[in-house]
Each structure stands twice: as C-alpha cells, then as structure tokens.
C-alpha positions in Angstrom: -9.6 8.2 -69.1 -11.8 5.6 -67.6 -13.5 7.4 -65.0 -15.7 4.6 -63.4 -12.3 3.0 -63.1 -10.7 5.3 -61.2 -13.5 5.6 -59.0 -14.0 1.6 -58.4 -10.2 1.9 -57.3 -11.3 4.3 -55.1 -13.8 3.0 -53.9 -12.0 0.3 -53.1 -9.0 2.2 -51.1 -11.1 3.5 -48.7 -13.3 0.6 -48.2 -9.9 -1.2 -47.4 -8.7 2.1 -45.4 -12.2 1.4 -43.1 -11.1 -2.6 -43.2 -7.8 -1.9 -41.9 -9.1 1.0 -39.2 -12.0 -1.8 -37.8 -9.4 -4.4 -37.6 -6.9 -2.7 -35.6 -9.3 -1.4 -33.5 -10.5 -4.9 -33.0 -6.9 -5.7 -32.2 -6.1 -3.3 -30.0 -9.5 -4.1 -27.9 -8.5 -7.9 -27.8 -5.0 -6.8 -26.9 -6.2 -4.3 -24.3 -8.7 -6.8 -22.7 -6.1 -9.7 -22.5 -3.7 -6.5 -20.9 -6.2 -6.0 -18.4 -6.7 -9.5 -16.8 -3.4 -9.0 -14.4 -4.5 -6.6 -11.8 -1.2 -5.0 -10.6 -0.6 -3.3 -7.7 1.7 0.0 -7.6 2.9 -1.2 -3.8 3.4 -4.8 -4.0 4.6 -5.4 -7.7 7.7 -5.6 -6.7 7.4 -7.9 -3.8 8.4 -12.0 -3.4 5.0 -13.4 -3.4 6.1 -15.6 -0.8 5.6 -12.3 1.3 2.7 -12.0 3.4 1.4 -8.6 5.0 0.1 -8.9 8.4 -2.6 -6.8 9.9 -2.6 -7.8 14.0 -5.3 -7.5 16.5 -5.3 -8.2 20.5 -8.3 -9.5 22.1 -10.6 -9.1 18.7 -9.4 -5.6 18.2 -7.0 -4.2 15.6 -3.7 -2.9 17.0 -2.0 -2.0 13.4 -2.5 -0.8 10.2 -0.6 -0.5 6.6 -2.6 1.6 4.7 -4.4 5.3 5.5 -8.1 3.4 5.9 -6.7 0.7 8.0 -5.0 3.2 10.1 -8.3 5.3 10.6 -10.1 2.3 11.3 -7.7 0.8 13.6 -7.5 4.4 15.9 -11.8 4.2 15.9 -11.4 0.5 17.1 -9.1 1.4 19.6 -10.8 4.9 20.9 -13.9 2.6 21.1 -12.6 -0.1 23.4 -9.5 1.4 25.7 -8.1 -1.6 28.1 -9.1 -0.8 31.1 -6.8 -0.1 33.9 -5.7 -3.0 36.8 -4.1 -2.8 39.8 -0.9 -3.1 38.4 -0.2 -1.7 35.0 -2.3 1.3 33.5 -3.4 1.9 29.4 -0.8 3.5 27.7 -0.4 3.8 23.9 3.0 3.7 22.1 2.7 5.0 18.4 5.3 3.2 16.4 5.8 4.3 12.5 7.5 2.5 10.0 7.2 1.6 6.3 6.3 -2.0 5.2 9.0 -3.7 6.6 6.8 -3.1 9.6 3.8 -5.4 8.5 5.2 -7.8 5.8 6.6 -11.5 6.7 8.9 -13.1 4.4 8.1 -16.8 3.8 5.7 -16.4 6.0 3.5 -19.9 7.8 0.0 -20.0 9.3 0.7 -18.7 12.7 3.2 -15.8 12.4 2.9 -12.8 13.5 5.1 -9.4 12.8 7.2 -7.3 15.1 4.7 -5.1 16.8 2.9 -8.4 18.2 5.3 -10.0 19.0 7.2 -6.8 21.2 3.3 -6.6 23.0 3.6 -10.1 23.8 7.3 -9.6 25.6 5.9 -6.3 27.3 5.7 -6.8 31.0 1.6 -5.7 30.9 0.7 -6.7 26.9 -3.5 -5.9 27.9 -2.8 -2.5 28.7 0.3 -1.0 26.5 -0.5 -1.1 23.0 2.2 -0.4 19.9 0.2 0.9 17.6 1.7 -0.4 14.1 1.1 2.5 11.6 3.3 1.7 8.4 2.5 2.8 5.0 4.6 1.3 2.0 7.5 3.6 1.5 6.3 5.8 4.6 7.9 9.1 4.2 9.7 11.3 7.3 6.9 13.7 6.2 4.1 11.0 6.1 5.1 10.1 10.0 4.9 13.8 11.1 1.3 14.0 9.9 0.6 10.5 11.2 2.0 11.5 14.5 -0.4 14.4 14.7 -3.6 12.7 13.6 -3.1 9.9 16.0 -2.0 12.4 19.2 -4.9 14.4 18.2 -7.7 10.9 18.8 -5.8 10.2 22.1 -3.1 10.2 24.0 0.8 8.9 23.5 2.5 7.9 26.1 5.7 7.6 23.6 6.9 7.3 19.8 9.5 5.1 17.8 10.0 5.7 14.9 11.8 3.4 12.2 14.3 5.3 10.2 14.5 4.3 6.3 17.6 6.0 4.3 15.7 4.7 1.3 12.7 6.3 2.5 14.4 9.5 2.6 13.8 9.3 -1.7 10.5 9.9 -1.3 8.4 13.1 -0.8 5.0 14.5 0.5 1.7 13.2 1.7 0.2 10.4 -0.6 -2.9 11.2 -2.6 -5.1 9.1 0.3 -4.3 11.6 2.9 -6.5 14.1 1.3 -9.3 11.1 2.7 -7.5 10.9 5.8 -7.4 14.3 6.8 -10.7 15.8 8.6 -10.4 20.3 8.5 -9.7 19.4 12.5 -6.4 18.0 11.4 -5.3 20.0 9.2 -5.7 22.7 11.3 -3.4 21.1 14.1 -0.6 20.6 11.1 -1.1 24.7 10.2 -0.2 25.4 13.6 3.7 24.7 13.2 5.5 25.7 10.6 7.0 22.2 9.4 3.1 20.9 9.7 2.4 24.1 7.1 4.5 23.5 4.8 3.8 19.7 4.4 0.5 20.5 3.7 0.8 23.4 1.9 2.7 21.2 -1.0 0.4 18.3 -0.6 -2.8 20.0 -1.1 -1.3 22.0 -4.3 -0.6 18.4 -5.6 -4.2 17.3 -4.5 -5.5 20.3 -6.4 -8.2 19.1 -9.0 -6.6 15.4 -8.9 -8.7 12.2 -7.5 -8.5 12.5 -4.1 -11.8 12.6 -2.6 -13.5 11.6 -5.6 -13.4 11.6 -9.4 -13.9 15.2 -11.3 -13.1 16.9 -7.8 -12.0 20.4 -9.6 -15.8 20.4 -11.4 -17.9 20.8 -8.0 -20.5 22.7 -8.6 -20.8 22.7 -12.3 -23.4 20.8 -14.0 -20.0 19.0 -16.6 -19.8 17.0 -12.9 -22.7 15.6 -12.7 -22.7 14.8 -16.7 -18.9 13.4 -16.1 -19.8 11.0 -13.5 -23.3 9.7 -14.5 -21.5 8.7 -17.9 -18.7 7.6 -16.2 -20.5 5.4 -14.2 -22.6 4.3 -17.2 -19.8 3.1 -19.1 -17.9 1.0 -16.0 -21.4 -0.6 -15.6 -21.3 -2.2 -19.4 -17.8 -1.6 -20.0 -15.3 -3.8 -18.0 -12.0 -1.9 -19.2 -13.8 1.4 -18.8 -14.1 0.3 -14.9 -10.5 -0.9 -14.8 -9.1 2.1 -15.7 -7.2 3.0 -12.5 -5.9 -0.8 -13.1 -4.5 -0.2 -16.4 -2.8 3.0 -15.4 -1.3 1.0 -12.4 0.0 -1.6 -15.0 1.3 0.7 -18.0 3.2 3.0 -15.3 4.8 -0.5 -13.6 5.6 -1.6 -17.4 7.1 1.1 -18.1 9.3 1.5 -14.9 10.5 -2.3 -15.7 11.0 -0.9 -19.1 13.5 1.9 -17.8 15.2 -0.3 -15.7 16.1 -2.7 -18.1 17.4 -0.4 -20.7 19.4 1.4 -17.9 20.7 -1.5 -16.0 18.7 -0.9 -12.5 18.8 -3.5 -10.4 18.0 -3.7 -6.2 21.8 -3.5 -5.6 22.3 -0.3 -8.0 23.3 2.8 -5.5 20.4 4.6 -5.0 21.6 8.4 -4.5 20.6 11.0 -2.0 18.5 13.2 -3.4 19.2 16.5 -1.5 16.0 18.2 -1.7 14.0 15.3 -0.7 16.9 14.8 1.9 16.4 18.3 3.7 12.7 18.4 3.6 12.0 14.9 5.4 15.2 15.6 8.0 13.3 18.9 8.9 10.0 16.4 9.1 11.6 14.7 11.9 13.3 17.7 13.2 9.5 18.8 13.5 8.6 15.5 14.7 10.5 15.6 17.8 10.3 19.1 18.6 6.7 18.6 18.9 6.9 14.9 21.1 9.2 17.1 23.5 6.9 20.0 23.7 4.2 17.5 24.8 6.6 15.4 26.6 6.4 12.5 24.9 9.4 10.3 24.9 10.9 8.8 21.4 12.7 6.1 20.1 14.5 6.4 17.0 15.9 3.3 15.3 18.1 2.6 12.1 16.3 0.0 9.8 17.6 -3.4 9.5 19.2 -4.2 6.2 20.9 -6.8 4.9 24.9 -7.3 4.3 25.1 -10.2 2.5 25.1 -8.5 -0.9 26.6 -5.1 -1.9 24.8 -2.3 0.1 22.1 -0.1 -2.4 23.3 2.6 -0.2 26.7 5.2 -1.1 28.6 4.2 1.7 29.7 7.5 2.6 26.0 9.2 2.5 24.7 6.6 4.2 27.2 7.1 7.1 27.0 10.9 7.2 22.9 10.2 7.5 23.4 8.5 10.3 25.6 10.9 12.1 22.8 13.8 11.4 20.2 11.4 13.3 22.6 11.1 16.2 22.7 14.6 16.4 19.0 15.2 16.4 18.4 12.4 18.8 20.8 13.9 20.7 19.2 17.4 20.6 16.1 16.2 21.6 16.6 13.7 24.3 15.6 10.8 22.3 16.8 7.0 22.5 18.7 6.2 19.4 19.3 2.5 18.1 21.4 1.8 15.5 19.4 -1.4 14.3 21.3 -2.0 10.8 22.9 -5.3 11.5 20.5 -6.9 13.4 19.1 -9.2 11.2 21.3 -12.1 9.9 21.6 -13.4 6.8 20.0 -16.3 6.7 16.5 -14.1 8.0 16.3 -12.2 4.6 14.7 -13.4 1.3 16.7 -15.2 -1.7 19.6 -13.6 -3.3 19.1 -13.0 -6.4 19.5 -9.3 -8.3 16.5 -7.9 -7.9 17.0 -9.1 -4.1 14.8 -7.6 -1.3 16.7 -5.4 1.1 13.9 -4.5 3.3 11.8 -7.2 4.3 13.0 -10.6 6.9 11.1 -13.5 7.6 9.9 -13.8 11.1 12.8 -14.6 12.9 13.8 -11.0 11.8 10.5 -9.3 13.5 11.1 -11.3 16.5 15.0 -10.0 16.6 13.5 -6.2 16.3 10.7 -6.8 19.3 13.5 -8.2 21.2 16.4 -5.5 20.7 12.9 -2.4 21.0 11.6 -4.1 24.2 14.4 -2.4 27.0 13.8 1.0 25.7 10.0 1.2 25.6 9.3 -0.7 28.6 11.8 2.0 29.9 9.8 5.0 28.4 6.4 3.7 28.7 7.3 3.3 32.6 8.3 6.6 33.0 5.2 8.3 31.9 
C-alpha cells in the first residue's frame, strides 16, 4: 500500500473540506449582508406605501400619538402647556383610542390632516378641548384599558371614545414597549382592579427576562451583564450586521409570515376567525374600561370601525354580528353613547382593490366623514362635564 498516497488524498480532502467551509461562509456573509439592506418594519410591512402616518399638533404642541414614546411625550407636552381658560369655553381633555386607522392617510397630499384634527377644528372651542389621539398599530381592548389609566392618572378626562376594532379583538396583552411606558406609579393604579391585575400580571410574565427595558435584562446584577453588553456593543460598533440584528429578526419573521400565507392561501379577504380566548379577555378589558370611566364619571363614546363593503367582508358574518350585539349591551349597561360607524366610509374613500386590499385605512375624505359623524356626541359629553 502506498501510504504517502493515501495521505496526499487526504490531505487533499480536508484541505478541500476547509475550501468548501470558507466559501460558504463567504456566501452566506455576502448573502446575509445583501439580506440586510431592506430595513423592514413589523407594523408597516404590510401597508400601501402611498399611506402616510400623521402625528398632529395645535398651536406648536402635539395633540396625538401612534406609538408608546410618542404617547408619553405627547401627555408631557400637554401637562406642560394646558390652554388656558376664556370667558367662554373651559380646558377640557377628551382621550380618544384607536388603532392606526386613527393616524394613517391613504394617498395622502401635503396638507392633510387625520380625523382627530380635523373633529378639533369642527369643535365649537378647538383652543381649549383637546382629543387626544392615542392609537397604537393593532391597539388591543387591553392596550386601551392601560392607556386609559396612564393618561387619567397625568390629568384629567373630561370623556373617552373609544374605536372598536373586531379584528383587533385577535390580538392579546400589553406590547413589549409598555414595560418602558409603565412607571411603578402606574402599575400600581392597574393592581388596584382586578381586570388592571390581570393584564399586567400576564404581561410582565411575558416581559420576564425578554428586552424590554434593555438588552440582558434577566442578568442584572451579575458580572455575564456587564461582559454581554460591553462585547455586544463592541461588535455593533465594527460589525454592521451584528448592529442590525433586531432588523434581521424583523425581516426573517415578515418572510416567513409571507411564506405561510402563500403556501396556505391567506389573503386580506380570507375570514379571519374569532379566537375565543382572546375574545373574552379584551371584552372584559372594556367591561373594565367603562366600569372604571363611570366610577369616575367620565362619559364614553363607543364607535364600530369603519370598514369597507366593496369586497367580501374578512369578517364571519354571523360573529361579527353577535360582536356587535355584546357591545350594545355593554354600552347599554354602562350609560355609554354607542355608534355603529361600519358603513360610513364609501367606496371610493378606501385604497385599491386588489387581494391583499386594505380594509382598515381611507384616504382623508374618510377621517373627515368620522370627525363629522363623532362631533354631536362629544360636543354633547364634553358640555356636560
């Protein structure tokens, strides 16, 4: 046997093993840095870049927000410069909560502005009542209930509406940001009910040792922290994809949901199902809601979400129905003002058709149509106060 032979051979193999290991990792860096030059967006992927989000102010001061910071810094800027009183009409604050159909413009021109301007423009003293704008993309019933008591708790409400979303009602607990937006104050005023408990309860076991605050939160107070994060930031320094990290996560999930859609056929007109779990816990969010605006007699103002009906509805007909029938009675229970708002918007206000067509955003002929059909009720309420 010619044992030099065998060895050249290998030799050889592994030499070309090593070849084959550099070159795909070569590769796969090319392919990952190339992967990395869209940065996508979890809450807007999906939206017609025609689509503009708003953020409105009055007099140089910020009036709404879309997002937990904005929202914070919005209820500073307001707590820090109050309209002042006149002879005629007096400061009062209306919180209204929606999701983003509350702060994004289809088609939107230079110019435009989105409902809750444009309802504080019609109001009979626009200097001194304020709608307060707080939407968060796919705002939760549960997500409201917090919000309601983090703004009550900066300063006072002289009423509430609050934009009902049956698609909305799909989604569950308090987004990872809230662990920012929450001071111990705050959480303490959501402990004191039982409905504020539990919501927190089950959002802080999901914030448990996850990037809320900050990055290696469950390692406070061991020295691997302090290691983690100096390397960490070492590496985003030098290391472009190490700092896009977060992005790349954003992008592979997004991939992957368009992946499962494909294969399974999803489109924005497939029926979305109730999901009953998710169903009971955000109906007793707004149970809570209101039970709370009555005890501090606050008025409310409840109002279905305008959809559109020139394509098949996403929505089982006969869930969607029986929804609204379990608002009416709550409304009812609770002296609120209920505004069945479905229809409102014509056809022509929406976005294209197409099959991935948007059923939850209009173009500003739809935001002036809501302003219009909200303005009798909370002049009314806001009166009566």
């Amino acid at each position: 046997m010619d044992i030099p032979a065998i060895e050249t051979r290998a030799g050889c193999e592994e030499r070309g093993t090593a070849l084959s290991l550099f070159c795909g990792l070569i590769l796969s860096a090319v392919a990952l840095v190339l992967y990395d030059r869209a940065k996508v967006d979890p809450t807007t992927f999906d939206l017609d870049p025609a689509m503009i989000e708003v953020a409105e102010s009055w007099n140089g001061i910020a009036f709404t927000g879309s997002y937990p910071e904005a929202i914070q810094a919005m209820i500073e800027a307001q707590s820090q410069h109050p309209p002042a009183a006149t002879e005629r009409c007096r400061p009062r604050n209306i919180l209204w909560l929606g999701n983003s159909q509350l702060h994004y413009i289809e088609n939107f021109e230079k110019g435009q502005h989105a409902a809750p301007f444009l309802l504080r423009r019609l109001l009979e003293c626009p200097d001194t009542t304020v709608p307060l704008g707080v939407s968060l993309p796919h705002a939760n019933l549960q997500e409201h209930f917090a919000l309601t008591r983090f703004v009550q708790r900066r300063f006072p409400i002289a009423a509430v509406v609050v934009q009902l979303s049956f698609d909305d009602l799909r989604e569950d607990g308090l987004r990872d940001d809230f662990g920012r937006l929450l001071d111990p104050a705050d959480r303490a005023v959501l402990k004191k009910t039982p409905v504020g408990e539990a919501i927190l309860a089950r959002a802080e076991l999901q914030w448990q040792g996850r990037d809320v605050n900050e990055e290696n939160v469950a390692l406070t107070g061991f020295l691997q922290k302090k290691l983690e994060d100096a390397v960490n930031r070492g590496l985003g320094e030098y290391w472009p994809l190490w700092a896009d990290r977060k992005w790349l996560r954003s992008r592979l999930y997004i991939d992957l949901y368009g992946i499962r859609n494909a294969a399974l056929g999803i489109r924005s007109t497939t029926t979305r199902r109730l999901m009953p779990q998710r169903y009971v816990t955000n109906m007793a969010a707004l149970r809570g809601l209101l039970q709370e605006t009555t005890s501090s007699e606050i008025r409310t103002v409840l109002y279905i979400a305008p959809i559109r009906h020139d394509l098949a509805s996403p929505y089982d007909p006969a869930e969607y129905e029986s929804w609204k029938l379990d608002v009416e009675a709550l409304a009812t229970g609770h002296g609120s003002t209920l505004l069945d708002l479905s229809a409102l918007v014509p056809d022509y206000e929406w976005g294209p058709r197409s099959e991935n067509a948007d059923f939850n955003h209009f173009k500003v002929g739809g935001h002036e149509l809501l302003a219009k059909a909200l303005l009798p009720a909370v002049e009314t309420i806001s009166q009566n106060r």
